[in-house]
C-alpha positions as CSV (number, residue, x, y, z in Angstrom):
1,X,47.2,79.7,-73.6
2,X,47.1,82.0,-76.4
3,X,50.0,82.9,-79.4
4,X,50.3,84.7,-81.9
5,X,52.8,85.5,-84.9
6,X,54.4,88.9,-85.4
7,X,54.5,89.1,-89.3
8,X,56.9,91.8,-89.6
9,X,59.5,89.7,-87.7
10,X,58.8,86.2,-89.1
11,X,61.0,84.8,-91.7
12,X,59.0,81.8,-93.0
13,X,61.6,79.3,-91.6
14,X,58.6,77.0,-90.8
15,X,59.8,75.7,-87.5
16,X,56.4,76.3,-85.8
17,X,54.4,74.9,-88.5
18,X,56.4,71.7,-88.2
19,X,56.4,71.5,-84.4
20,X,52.9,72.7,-84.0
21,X,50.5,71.8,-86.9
22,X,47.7,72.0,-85.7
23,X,47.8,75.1,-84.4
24,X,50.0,77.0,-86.8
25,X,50.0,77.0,-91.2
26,X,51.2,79.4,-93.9
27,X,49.1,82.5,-94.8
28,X,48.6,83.6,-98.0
29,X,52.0,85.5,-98.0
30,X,54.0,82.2,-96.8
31,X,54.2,83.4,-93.5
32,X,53.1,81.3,-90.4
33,X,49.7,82.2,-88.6
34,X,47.6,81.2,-85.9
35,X,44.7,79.2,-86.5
36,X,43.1,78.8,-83.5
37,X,41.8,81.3,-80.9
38,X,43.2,79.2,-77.8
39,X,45.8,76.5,-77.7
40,X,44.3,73.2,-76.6
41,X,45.5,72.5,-73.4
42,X,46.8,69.1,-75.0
43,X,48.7,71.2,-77.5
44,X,50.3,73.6,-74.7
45,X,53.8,71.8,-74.8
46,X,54.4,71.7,-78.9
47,X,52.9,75.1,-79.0
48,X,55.6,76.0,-76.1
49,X,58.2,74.6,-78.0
50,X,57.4,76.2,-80.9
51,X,57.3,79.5,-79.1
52,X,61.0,78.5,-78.2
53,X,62.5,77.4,-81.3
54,X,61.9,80.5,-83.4
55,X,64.7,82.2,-84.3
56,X,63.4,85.8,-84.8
57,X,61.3,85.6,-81.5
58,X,58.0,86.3,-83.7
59,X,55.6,84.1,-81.7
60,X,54.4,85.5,-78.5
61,X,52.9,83.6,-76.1
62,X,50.0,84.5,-73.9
């Protein structure tokens, strides 16, 4: 499983970086990024969740 963060739609509400830490953190420009190239497989579920709880749909999952 991959995501990633669409910065033009995200809104820095931090929702994924709480749900997900460890695959998501601030950039330089407070907005949430990817930091890893694949989700660990035992990561799928927050990272899934995370996916879901944005409110601007910014994170796509793939």
């Amino acid at each position: 499983m991959r995501v990633e963060v669409d910065q033009d739609l995200c809104i820095s509400c931090g929702t994924c970086v709480d749900t997900c830490p460890e695959v998501f953190e601030w950039n330089d420009e407070d907005k949430a990024h990817v930091i890893v190239d694949e989700v660990p497989p035992e990561l799928e579920d927050q990272a899934h969740e995370a996916v879901e709880s944005c409110p601007t749909n910014a994170i796509s999952e793939y």
